[in-house]
C-alpha positions as CSV (number, residue, x, y, z in Angstrom):
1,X,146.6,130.7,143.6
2,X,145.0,131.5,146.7
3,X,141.6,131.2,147.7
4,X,140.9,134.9,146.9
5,X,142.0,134.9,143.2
6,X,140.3,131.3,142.9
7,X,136.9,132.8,143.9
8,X,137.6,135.6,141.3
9,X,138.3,133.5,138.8
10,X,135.1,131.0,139.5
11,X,133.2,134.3,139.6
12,X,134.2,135.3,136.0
13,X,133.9,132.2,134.7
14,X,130.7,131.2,136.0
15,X,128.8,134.6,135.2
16,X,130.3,134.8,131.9
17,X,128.6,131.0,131.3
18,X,125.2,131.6,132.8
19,X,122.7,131.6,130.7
20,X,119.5,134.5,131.3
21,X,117.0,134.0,134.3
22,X,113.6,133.6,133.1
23,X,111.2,132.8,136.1
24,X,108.5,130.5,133.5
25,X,111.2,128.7,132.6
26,X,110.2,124.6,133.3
27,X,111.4,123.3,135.9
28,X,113.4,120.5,132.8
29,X,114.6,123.7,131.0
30,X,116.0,124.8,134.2
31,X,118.1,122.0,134.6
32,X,120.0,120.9,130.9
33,X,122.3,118.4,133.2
34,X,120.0,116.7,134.6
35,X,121.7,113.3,133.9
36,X,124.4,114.4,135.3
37,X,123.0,116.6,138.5
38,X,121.0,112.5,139.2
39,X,124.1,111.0,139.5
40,X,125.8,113.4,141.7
41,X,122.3,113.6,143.9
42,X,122.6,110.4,144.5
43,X,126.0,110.1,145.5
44,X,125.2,113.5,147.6
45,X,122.5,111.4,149.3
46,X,124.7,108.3,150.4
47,X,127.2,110.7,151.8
48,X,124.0,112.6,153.5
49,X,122.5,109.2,154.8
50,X,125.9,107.5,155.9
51,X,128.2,110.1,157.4
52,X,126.6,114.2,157.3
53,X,122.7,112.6,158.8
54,X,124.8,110.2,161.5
55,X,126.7,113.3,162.6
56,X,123.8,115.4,162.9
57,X,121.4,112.8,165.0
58,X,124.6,112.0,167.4
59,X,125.0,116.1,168.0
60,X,121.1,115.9,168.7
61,X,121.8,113.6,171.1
62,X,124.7,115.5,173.4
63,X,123.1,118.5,173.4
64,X,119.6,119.9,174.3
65,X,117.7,122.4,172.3
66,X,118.5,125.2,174.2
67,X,122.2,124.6,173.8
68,X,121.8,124.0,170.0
69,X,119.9,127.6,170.1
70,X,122.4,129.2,171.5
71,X,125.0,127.6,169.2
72,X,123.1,128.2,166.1
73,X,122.4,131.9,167.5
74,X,125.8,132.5,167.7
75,X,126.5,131.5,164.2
76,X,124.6,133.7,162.8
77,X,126.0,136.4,164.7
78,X,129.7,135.9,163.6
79,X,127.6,135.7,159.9
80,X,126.0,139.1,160.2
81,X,129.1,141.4,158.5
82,X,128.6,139.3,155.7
83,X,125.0,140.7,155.6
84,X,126.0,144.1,156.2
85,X,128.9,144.0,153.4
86,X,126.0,143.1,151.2
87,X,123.1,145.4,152.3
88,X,125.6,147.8,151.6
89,X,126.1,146.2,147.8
90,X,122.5,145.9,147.5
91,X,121.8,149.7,148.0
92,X,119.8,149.0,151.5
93,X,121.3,151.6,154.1
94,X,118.2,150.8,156.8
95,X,119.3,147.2,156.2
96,X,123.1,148.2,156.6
97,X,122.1,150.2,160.4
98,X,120.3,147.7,161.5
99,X,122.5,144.5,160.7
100,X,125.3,146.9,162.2
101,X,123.1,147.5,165.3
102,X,122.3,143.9,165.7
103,X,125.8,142.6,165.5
104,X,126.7,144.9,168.2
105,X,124.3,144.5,170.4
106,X,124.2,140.6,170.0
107,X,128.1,140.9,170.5
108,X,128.4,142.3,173.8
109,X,124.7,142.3,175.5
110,X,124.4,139.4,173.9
111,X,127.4,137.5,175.0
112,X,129.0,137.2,171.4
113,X,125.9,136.3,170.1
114,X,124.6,133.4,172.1
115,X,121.4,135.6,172.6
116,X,119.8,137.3,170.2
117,X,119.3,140.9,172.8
118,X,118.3,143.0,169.2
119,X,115.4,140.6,168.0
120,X,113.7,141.8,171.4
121,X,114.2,145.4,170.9
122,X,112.7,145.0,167.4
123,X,115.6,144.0,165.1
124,X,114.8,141.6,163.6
125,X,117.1,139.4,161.8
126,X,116.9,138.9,158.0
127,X,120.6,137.7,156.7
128,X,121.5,138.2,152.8
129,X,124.2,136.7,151.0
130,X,126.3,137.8,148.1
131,X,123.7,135.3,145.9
132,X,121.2,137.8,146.5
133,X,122.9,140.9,145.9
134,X,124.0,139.9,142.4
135,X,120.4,138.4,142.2
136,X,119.3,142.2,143.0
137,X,121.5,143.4,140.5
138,X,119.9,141.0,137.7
139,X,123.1,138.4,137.0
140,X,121.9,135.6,135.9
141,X,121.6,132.6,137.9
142,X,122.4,130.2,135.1
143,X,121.4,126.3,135.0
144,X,120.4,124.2,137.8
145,X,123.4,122.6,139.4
146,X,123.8,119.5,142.0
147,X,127.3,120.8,143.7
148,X,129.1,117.5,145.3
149,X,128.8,117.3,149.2
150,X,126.7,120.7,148.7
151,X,123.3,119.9,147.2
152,X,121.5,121.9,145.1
153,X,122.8,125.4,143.4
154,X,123.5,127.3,140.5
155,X,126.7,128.8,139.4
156,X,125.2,132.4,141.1
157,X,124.9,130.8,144.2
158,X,127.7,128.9,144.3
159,X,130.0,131.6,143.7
160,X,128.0,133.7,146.1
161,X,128.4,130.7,148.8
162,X,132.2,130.4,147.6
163,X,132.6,134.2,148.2
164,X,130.7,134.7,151.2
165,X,132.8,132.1,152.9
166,X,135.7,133.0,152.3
167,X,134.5,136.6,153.7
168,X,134.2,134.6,157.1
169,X,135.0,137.1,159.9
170,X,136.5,134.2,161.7
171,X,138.5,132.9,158.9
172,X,140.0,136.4,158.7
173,X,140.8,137.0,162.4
174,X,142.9,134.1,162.7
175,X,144.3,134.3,158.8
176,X,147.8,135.3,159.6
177,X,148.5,133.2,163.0
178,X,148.3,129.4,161.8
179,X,148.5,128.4,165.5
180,X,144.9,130.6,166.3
181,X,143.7,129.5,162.8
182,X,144.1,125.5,163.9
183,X,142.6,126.5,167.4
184,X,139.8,128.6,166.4
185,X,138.6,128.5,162.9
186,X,138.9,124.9,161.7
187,X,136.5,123.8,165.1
188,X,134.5,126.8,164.2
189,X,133.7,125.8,161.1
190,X,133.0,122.4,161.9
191,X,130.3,123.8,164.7
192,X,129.2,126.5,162.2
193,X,128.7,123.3,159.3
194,X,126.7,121.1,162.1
195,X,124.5,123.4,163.3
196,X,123.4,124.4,160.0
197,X,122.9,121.0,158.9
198,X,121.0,120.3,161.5
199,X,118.2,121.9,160.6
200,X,118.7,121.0,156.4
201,X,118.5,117.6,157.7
202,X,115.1,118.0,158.7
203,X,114.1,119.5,155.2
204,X,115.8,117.4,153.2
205,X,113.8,113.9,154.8
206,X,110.7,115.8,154.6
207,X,111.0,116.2,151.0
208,X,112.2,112.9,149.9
209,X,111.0,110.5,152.1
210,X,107.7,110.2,150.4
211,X,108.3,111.6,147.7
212,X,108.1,109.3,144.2
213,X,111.3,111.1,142.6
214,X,113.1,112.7,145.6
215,X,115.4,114.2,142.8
216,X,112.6,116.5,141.7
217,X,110.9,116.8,145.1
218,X,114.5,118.9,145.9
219,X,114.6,120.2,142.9
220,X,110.9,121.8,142.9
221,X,111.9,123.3,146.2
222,X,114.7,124.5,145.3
223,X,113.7,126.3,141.7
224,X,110.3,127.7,144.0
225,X,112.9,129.5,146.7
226,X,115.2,130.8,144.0
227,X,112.2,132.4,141.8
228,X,111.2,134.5,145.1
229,X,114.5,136.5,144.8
230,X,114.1,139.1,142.1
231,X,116.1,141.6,140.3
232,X,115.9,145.1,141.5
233,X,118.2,147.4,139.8
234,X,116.6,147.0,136.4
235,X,113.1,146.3,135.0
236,X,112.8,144.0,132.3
237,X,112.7,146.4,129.8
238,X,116.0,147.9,131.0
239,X,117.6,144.0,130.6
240,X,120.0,143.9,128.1
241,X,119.0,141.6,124.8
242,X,121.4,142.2,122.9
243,X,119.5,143.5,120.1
244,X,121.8,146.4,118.3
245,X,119.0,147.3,115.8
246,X,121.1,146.6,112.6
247,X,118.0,146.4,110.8
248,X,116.5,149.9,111.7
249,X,119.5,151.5,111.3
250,X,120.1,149.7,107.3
251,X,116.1,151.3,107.0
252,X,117.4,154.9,107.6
């Protein structure tokens, strides 16, 4: 199976498992594997501490922040077709132009994206994800999930992060040569991985390291961010409850 069909098949699996969002939900009702999600948190943390948290200080270290600017810049210009394939999803056509515009200005003013030429002329970057455009289409983002290596999720967003990376511009331009695809995109996604852990690294000590349960320090943060992203396409009495009125229809 390859890695196409695989995402399908997580996709259909995991939305026809989630249960309903509800935003008062507690925090404990959010998260029904909790004994579970602590033990793969803590082996997520050991692997953060010992070998992701290393990496990240030692890149620190050999470059400066401009240079790590320019890097990260760069990454999220090779990420911005994923945003316009979902503005388009998401029903957002001055989203769609202007992730369009940035991507081309950023690609060629910007020297493939190591400057960020648009934000200047008043595009200003806000990236989406396939996550949020199912989010915007009110499917459910289910229980509260620790994903090993990952970190904190659901199964909405981990079939949106599934999804959106295996709709990886890069990974696509060099599927059919294996020769470009060891040259290119393996050390491309290994710079794209760093330089966004660098800055998770950050967040993640600032959350646990005083913290008296760093388990539910993450997972406070986490449930807060996800309750911002709301459904559009539907208001709640539009959401499906699948209530067939049996009993008015036995009344008539």
């Amino acid at each position: 199976m390859n890695t196409t069909k695989l995402t399908a098949a997580v996709l259909s699996i995991m939305l026809t498992s989630a249960c309903a969002t509800d935003i008062h939900r507690s925090e404990t009702e959010a998260d029904p594997y909790e004994d579970v999600n602590r033990k793969i948190f803590a082996f997520n943390d050991g692997f953060y501490e010992n070998i992701v948290f290393p990496i990240e200080r030692g890149y620190r270290k050999i470059t400066t922040p401009t240079i790590r600017q320019r890097i990260s810049s760069f990454v999220s210009n090779m990420d911005e077709p994923i945003s316009t394939f979902n503005y388009m999803l998401q029903l957002e056509p001055k989203a769609v132009l202007i992730s369009i515009s940035r991507f081309a200005i950023n690609s060629t003013l910007g020297l493939a994206g190591l400057f960020d030429v648009a934000a200047g002329w008043g595009l200003v970057q806000d990236q989406t994800s396939l996550s949020e455009t199912m989010a915007s289409w009110c499917i459910a983002d289910g229980p509260y999930l620790v994903i090993p290596f990952i970190g904190p999720s659901n199964p909405r967003n981990f079939v949106g992060s599934m999804a959106d990376f295996v709709a990886d511009p890069v990974y696509w331009m060099t599927y059919n040569d294996a020769n470009y695809r060891a040259k290119i995109s393996y050390p491309y996604t290994v710079v794209k991985y760093v330089s966004k852990f660098e800055g998770y690294m950050d967040l993640y000590n600032s959350l646990t390291k005083d913290a008296v349960d760093p388990y539910v320090a993450i997972r406070s943060a986490y449930l807060q961010n996800q309750r911002q992203i709301k459904c559009r396409f539907a208001t709640e009495d539009e959401t499906p409850l699948y209530d067939f009125d049996f009993d008015a229809e036995m009344e008539e």
